[in-house]
C-alpha positions in Angstrom: -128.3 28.7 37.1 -125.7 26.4 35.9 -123.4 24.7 38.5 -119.1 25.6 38.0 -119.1 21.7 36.6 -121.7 22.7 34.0 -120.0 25.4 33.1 -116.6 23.9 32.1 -118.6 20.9 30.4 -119.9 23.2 28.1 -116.7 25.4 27.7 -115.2 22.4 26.9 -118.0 21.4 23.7 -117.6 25.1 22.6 -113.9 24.7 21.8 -113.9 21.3 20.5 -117.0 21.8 18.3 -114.8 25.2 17.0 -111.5 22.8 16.7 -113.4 20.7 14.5 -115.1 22.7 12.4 -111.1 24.7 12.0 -109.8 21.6 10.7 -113.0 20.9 8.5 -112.1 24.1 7.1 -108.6 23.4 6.2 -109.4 20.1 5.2 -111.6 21.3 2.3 -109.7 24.4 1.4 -107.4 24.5 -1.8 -104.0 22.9 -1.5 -102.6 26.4 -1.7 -104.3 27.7 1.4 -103.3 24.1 3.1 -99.8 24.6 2.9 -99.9 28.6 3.7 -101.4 27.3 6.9 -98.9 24.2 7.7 -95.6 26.3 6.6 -93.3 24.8 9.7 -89.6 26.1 10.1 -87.1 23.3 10.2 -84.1 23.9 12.6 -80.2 23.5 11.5 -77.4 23.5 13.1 -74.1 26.4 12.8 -72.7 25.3 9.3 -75.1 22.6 8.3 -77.5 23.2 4.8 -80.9 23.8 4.8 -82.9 20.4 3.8 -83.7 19.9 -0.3 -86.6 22.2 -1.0 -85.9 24.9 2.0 -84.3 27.8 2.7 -83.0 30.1 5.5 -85.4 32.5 6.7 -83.5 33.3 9.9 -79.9 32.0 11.5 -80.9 28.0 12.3 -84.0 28.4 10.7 -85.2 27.0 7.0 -89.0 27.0 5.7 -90.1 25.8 2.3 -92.2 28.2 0.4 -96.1 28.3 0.8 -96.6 27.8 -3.1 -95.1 25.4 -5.7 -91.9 26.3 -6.7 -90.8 27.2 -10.2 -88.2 25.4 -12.5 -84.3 27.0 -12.7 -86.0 27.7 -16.5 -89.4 29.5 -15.2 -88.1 31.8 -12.7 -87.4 34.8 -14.1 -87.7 37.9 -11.9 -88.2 41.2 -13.6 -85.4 43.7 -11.8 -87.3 47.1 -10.1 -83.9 48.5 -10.0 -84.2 52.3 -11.9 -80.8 53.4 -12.4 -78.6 54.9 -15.4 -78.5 53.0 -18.7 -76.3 53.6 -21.6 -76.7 51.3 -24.4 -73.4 50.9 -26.8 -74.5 50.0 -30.1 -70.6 50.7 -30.9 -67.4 50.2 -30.0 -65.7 53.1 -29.0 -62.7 52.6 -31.0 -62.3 50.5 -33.8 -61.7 47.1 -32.5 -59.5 43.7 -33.8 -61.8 40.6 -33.0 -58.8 38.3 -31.9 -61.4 35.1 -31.8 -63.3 35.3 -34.6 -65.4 32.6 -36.4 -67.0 34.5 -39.3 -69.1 32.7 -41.3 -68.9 32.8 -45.7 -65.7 34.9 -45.3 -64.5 32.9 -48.4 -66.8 34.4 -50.5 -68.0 37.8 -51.8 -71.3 37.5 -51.0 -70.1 36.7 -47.5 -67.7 39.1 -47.3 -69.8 41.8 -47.8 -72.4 40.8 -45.0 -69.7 40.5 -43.0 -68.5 44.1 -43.8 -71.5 45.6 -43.4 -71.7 43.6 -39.6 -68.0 45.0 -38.8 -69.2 48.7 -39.7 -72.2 48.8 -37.3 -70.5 47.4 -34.6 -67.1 49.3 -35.5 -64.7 46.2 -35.8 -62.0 47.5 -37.4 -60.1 43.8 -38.3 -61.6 40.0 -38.0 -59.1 37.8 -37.2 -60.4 34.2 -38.3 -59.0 31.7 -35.7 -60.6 28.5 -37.8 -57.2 26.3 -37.7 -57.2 26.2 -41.3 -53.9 25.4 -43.5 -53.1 24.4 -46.5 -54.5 24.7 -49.6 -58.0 26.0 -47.8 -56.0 28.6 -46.0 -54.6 29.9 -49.0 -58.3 29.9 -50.9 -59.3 32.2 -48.1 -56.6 34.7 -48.5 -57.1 35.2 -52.2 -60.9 35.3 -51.7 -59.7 38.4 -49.3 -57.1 39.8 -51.3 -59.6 40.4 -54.3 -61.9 42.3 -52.0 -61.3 45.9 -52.8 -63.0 46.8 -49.1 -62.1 44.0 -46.8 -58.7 42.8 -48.2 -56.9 45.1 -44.9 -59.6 44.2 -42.5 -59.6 40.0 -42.4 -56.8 38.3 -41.6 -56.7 34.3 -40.8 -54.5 31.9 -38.6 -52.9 28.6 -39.4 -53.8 25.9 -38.0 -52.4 22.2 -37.0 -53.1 19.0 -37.3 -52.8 17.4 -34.2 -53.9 13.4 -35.4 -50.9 10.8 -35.7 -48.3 12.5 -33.6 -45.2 10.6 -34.2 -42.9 9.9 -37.2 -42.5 12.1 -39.4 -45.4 14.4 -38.1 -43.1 17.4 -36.6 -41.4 17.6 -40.1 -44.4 17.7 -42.0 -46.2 20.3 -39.6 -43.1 22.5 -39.6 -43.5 22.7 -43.5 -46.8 23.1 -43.4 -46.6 26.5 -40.9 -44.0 27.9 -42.6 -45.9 27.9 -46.1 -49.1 28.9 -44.2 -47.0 31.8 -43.0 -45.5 32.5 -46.2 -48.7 32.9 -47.8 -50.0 35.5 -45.3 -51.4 33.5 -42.3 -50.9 36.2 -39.0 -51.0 33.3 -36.2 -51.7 29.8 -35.4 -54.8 28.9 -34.0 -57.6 28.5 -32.6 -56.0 25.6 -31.1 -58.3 23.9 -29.8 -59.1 22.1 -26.5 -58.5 18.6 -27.9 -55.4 19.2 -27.2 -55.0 17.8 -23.8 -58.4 16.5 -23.7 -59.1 14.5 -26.7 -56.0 13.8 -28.9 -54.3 10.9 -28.3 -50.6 9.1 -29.4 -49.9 6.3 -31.5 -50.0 3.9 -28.4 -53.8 5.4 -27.7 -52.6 7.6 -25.0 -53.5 10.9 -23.8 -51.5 14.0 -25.8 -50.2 15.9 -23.4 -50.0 19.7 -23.9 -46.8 19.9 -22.8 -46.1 16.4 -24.9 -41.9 16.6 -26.0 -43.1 15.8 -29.3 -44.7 19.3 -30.1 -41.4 21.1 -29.5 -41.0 21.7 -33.2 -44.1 23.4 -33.2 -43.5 26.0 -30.7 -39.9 26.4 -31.8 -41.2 27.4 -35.5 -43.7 29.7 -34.1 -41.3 31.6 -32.3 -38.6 31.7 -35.3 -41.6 32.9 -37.4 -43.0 35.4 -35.3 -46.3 33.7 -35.0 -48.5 34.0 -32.0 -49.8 30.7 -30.8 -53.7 31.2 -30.2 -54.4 28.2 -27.6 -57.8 27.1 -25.8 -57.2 24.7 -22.9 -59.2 22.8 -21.1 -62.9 24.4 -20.9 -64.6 26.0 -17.5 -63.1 24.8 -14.1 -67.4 23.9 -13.0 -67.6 21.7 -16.2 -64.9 19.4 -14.3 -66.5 19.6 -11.3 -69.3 17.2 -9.8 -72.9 17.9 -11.6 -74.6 18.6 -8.6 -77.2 21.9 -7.7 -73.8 23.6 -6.1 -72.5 23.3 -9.7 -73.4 27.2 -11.6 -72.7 25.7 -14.8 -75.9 23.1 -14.1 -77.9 24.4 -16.7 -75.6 24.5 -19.2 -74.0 20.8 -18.7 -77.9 19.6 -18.4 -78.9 21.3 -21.9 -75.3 20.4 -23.2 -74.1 17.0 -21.4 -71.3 16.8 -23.6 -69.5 19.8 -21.9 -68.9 18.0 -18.6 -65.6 16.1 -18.5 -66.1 12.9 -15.9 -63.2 12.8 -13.6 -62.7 8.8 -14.7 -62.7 9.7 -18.4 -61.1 13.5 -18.8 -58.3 14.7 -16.5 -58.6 17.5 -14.1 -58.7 21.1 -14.8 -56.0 21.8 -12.9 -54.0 18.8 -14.8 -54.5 20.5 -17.8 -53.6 24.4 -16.6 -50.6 22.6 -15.4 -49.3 21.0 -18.6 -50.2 24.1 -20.2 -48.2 26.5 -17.7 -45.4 23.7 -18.2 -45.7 24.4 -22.3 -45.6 28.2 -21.4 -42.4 27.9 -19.3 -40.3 25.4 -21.7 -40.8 28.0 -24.9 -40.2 31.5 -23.5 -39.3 33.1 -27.0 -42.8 31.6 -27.9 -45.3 34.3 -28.0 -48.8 32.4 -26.2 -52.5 33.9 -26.2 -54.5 32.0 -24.2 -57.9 31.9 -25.0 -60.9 32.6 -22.5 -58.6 34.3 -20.3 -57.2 30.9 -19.8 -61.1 29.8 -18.1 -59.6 32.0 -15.1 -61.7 34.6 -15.6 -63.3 33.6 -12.0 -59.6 33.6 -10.4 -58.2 37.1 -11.9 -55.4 36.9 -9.0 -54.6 33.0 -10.3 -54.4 34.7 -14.3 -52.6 37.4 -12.9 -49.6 35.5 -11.7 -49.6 33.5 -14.4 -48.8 37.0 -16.6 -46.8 37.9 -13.7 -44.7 34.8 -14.2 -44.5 34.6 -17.7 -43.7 37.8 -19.8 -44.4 35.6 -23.1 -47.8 35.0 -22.1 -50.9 37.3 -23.4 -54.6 36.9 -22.8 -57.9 36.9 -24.9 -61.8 38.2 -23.3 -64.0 35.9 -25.9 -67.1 34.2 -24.1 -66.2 34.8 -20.5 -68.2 38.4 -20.4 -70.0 36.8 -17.2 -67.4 36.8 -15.2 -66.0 40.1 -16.2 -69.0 41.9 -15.4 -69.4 40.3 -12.2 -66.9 41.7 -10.4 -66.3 45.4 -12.0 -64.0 46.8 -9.4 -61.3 43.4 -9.6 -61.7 42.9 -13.3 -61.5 47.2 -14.1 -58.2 46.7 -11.5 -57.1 43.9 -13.8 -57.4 45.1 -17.3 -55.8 48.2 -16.1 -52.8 46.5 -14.2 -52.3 44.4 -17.0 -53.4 46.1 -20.0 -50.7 45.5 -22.5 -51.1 42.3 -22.1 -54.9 41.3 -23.1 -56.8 41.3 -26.2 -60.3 41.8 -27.4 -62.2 39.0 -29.0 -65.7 37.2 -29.1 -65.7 33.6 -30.0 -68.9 33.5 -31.8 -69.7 35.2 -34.5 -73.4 36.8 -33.4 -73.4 40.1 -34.2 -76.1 41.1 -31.8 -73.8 40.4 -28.4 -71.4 42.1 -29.1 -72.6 45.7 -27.8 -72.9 43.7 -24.4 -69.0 43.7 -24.3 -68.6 47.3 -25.4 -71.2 48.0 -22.7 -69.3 46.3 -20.0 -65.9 47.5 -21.0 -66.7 51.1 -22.1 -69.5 52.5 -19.3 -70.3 52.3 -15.6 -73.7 51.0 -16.0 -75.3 48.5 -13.1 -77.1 45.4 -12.6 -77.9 44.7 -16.5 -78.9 41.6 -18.8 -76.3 39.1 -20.1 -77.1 37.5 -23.6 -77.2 33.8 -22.6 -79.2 33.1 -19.6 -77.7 29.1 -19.2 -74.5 30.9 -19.2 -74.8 32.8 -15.9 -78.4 33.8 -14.1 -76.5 36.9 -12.6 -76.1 40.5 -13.7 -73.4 42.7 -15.1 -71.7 45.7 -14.4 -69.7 47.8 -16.2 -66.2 48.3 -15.9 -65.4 51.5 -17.3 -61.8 51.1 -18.7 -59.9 54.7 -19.2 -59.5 55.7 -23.0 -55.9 54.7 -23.2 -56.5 51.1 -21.7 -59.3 50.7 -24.7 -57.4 51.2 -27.1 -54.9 48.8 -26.3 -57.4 46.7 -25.6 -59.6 47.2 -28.5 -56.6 47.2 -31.2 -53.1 48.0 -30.0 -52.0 45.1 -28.6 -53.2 42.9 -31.3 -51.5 45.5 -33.9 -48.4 45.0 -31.7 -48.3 41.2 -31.8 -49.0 40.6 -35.3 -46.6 42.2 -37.8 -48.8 41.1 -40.5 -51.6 43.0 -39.5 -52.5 46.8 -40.7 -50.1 48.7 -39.2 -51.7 52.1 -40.4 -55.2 54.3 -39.5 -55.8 53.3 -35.8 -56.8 56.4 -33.6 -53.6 57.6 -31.2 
């Protein structure tokens, strides 16, 4: 019979013998199994971040995952979400691409693929907002004009020539847009974000939007009854610090020439600024800012800005994410202000443009967008009313433009 001393000895050799032979165990088992077993929480404090390679499993409390991580390009979770789809292949009414960038549209050959695109999506009118002028303006037009079937349903903006501001330039420009309008140009634009960013003075500075200079320019445009087509600036995150708070991070790190250093660019809001400025100093200057003015992700900031300025009109191209991100604000906004916004794509790919009639036309829920490095989110539709489409769509391009086809549009 084994004395109480005994008996703890032996207790004793039981658990360490089993202690070693757990941490044998664990020792030679795959890295995997390792690190399920040695998952510890770490503790933050109220506000504070979870630590790089962590995150919040309770209040206070982060844990890294048991398994490797995947890359921002590898994760790609397959939704389980069943709910009602309706796929728009097209538009429900015919629709004028404000921002279009056909390709060939100088051609026959090209014309004709680019009819046979505009009838299966059901664009009634490209609008080609290339900034050409000139002699290669007027090219295009009669390459249109002798097109029996697309000579009412492309139309193309001037452009200008923003180098060498100074001397002599407004006078020259001035001449040159009203012969561009003469000859059958409906706008002028795309103007494009070098302005403000890129262009710069005789004396190498910085062209300011709102530079004195350009006067003449806006002036003309008013007295012609052109609508100035301008992109400023680019998206508010490609400004910002490239850190892993930025959203844009993919894009800038598969595109670094999209961020805009803050001691090499100004800021975005130096630039919304100088174009507000430009806005308020021509107010019988008809504006349509491009992108929704990148304020697509502040529609109360865009909305005062419309608010403000009754000259000022708006354009959807290439900011779809952040339309379909918030359906209930953005349905509020194109209904509240839908005389004043247009329809357009940017891009000329005609496989993304049902996305937009999806998002503007139907109700649908937590669906794909085209470009993953633009946004890693869902979209929603918006479901616009019938009369908000069609303004949308065509009317208040038809409205603006005198030198668009004024006849055949649904009422």
């Amino acid at each position: 019979m084994l004395s109480d001393t005994e008996h703890v000895t032996t207790f004793m050799e039981r658990t360490f013998i089993a202690t070693a032979a757990l941490l044998t165990a664990l020792a030679s088992a795959s890295p995997a199994a390792a690190q399920r077993g040695a998952a510890q929480a770490t503790l933050i404090q109220p506000g504070e971040s979870c630590p790089a390679g962590t995150t919040e499993i309770r209040p206070g409390r982060c844990m890294a995952p048991s398994f490797p991580a995947p890359s921002i390009l590898d994760y790609r979770p397959e939704s389980t979400l069943v709910t009602a789809e309706h796929l728009v292949p097209r538009a429900r009414y015919p629709a004028v691409d404000f921002h279009g960038h056909p390709r060939g549209f100088t051609t026959p050959e090209g014309l004709a693929e680019l009819g046979a695109a505009m009838d299966e999506l059901n664009i009634g009118v490209m609008i080609a907002a290339n900034n050409v002028s000139g002699e290669s303006l007027r090219e295009a037009l009669a390459a249109i004009s002798e097109s029996p079937t697309m000579r009412d349903r492309v139309r193309v903006m001037t452009g200008v020539d923003f180098r060498d501001v100074g001397l002599g330039w407004a006078e020259r420009t001035v001449a040159q847009l009203e012969a561009d309008a003469a000859a059958g140009a409906v706008a002028i634009g795309e103007i494009s974000k070098g302005l403000g960013l890129s262009y710069t003075k005789a004396d190498g500075t910085r062209l300011r939007i709102d530079d004195p200079a350009l006067d003449p320019v806006w002036e003309t445009a008013a007295r012609l009854g052109l609508p100035v087509f301008i992109h400023t600036g680019d998206p508010a995150e490609f400004f910002a610090p490239l850190d892993y708070t930025n959203e844009r991070w993919l894009e800038q790190a598969l595109f670094p020439n999209r961020s805009y250093p803050a001691a090499e660019y100004p800021s975005f809001e130096q630039l919304i600024e100088e174009r507000d400025n430009l806005f308020r100093r021509h107010p019988n200057t008809t504006f349509v800012t491009a992108h929704l003015g990148w304020q697509a992700n502040d529609l109360g900031q865009l909305g005062r800005l419309l608010d403000e300025m009754p000259n000022v009109y708006t354009e959807i191209g290439a900011v779809l994410y952040d339309i379909g991100r918030q359906p209930r604000s953005a349905h509020d906004f194109f209904v509240r202000y839908q005389d004043r916004i247009l329809f357009g794509k940017d891009s000329f790919q005609p496989g993304e443009y049902p996305y937009y009639w999806r998002v503007l036309e139907t109700a649908d829920e937590y669906f794909d967008y085209y470009r993953d490095y633009h946004a890693y989110w869902k979209l929603y539709g918006i479901d616009l009313p019938d009369d908000v489409l069609k303004k949308v769509y065509f009317g208040n391009a038809v409205r603006l433009m005198p030198g668009m086809p004024q006849e055949g549009w649904p009422r």
